[in-house]
C-alpha positions, -999 to 999 in steps of 0.1 A, spaced: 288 517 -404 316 532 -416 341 501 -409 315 480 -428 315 502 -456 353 499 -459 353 461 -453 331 454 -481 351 475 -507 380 455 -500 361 425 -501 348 434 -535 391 442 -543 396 412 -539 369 397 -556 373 415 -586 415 410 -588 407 374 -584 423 368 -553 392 354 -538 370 321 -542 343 309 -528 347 276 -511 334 252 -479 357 252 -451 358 223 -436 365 241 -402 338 262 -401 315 233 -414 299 255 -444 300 280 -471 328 309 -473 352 331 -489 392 319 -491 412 350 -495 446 359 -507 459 386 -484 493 383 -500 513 358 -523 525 336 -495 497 312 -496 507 293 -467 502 319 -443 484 349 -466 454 326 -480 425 327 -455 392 321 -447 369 352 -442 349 332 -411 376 314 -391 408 332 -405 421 296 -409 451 289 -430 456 262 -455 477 237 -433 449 238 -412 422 233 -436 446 203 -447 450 185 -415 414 186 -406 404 175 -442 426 144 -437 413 133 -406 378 135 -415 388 111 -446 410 87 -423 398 87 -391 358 99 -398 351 86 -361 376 111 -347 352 132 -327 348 99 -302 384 92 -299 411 103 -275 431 130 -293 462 146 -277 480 177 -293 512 191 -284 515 229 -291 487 239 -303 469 273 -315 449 282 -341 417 274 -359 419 236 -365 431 233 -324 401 252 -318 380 231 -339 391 198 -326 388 212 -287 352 217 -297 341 189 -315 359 159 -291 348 152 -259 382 139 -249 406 162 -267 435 172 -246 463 193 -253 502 207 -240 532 230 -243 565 227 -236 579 249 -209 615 250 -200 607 265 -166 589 238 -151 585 203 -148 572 180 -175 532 170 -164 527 200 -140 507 234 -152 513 267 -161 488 289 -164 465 260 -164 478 240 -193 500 211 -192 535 208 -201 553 181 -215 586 177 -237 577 155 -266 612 139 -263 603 121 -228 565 124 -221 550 115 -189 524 99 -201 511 64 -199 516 35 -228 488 34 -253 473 69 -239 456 80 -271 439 71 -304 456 101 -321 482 122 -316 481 153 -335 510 181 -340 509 211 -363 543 221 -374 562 210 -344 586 186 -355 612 213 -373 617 229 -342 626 196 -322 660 193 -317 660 153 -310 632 149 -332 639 106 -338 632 105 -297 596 123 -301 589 105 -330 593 71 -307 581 84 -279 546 91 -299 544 58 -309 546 49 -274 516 62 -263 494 57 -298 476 30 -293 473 0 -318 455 12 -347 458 48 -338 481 75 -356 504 101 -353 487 129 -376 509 160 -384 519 189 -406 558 200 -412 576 218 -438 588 192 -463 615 195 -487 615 164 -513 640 178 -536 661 170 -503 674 137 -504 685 135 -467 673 164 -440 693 191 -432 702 190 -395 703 233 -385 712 228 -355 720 202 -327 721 196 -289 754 188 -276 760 183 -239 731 202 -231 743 231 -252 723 241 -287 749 238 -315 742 259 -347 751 240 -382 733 265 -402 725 308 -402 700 302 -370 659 310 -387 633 314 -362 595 305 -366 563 322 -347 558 302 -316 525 314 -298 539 309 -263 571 326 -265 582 360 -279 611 350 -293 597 328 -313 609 282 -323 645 278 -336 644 256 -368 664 227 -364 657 206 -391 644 209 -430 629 177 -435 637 161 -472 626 128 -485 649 103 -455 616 119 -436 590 86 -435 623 66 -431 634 82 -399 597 75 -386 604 38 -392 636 29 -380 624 46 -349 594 44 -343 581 12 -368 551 36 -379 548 34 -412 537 71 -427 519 79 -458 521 114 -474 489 135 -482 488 160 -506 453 178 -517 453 207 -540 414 218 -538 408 258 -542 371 246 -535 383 238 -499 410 268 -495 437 240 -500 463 258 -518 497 265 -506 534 256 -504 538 230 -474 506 217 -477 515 183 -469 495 158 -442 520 131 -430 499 101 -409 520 78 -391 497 45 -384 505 21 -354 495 -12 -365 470 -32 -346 
């Protein structure tokens, strides 16, 4: 009783201070509070029923409005964990998802979940209708070989459908670091990201500027188009909020 007590004074804080709205999360499917824990939106402004962040809020909002039969298509994920993975496990049939290891061979288990290196995939041509990754692509360190190796097993009409951290005041990306003769080479002060398999966390290897959609086509021949939604009715409101789908023609 007590606990409850305490939550709701804080809730009413936050209220109050205005760093609260209510809103419809489009993860949890109805009505809720989007709270501002702290001023880093991207990771600080939350939902009150599903603790989902705005990135996530963003990439489901963008497949509902491109791909509104998604919950009967194939969907593949690499790497994922957190609300919208949880979402899209629960509302597709055939959702399927993977994590790199570096201890064990690409298409066996660990634990009971797949691993594969989105550089050279063992899976089949034309696998999936989408292929969904949630901040991945900054941590790859031959990012132009899982960008073609995606399109690879898209099928025609399909998508790649993803999140990053994107920089357009870059005009080319900054490479942070580089794999040379099977060695990691650091061009830049080494910055680590949360990875929820690994302790020590995702090197980033690449801040991704405006050359971004062009290194999708000369690779890949996906042509991307850049979503940007600023709704506080929604909890969409952040830095990085950006949903990049790359389209496979038919």
């Amino acid at each position: 009783m007590l606990n409850r007590i305490i939550d709701i004074i804080k809730l009413n804080r936050y209220l109050l201070t205005g760093k609260a709205n209510r809103g419809y999360c489009p993860i949890c499917e109805k009505p809720t509070l989007f709270i501002e824990y702290g001023p880093w939106l991207r990771d600080q402004y939350r939902c009150i029923l599903c603790n989902s962040i705005p990135r996530n809020r963003a990439l489901i909002s963008v497949l509902n409005s491109t791909y509104p039969d998604w919950h009967s298509l194939t969907i593949h994920e690499s790497s994922p964990g957190n609300p919208a993975s949880d979402y899209l496990a629960k509302k597709c049939p055939n959702y399927s998802f993977s994590h790199y290891y570096e201890d064990i061979k690409p298409s066996s288990h660990k634990n009971g979940i797949r691993c594969e290196n989105l550089e050279h995939t063992t899976f089949p041509d034309e696998a999936f209708d989408l292929f969904i990754t949630q901040d991945v692509f900054e941590h790859i360190l031959n990012p132009e070989k899982a960008f073609k190796e995606i399109a690879r097993v898209v099928r025609p009409g399909g998508a790649h459908i993803f999140t990053v951290p994107w920089y357009p005041t870059l005009k080319e990306s900054i490479h942070r670091a580089r794999e040379v003769d099977g060695k990691v080479v650091f061009l830049e002060e080494p910055v680590y990201h949360g990875n929820p398999i690994d302790k020590k966390g995702s090197l980033v290897t690449r801040d991704w500027g405006l050359d971004l959609l062009d290194v999708i086509y000369e690779v890949s021949k996906l042509i991307t188009a850049i979503y940007s939604i600023r709704d506080r009715r929604m909890g969409l409101d952040a830095e990085f909020l950006e949903v990049f789908v790359s389209r496979k023609a038919h």
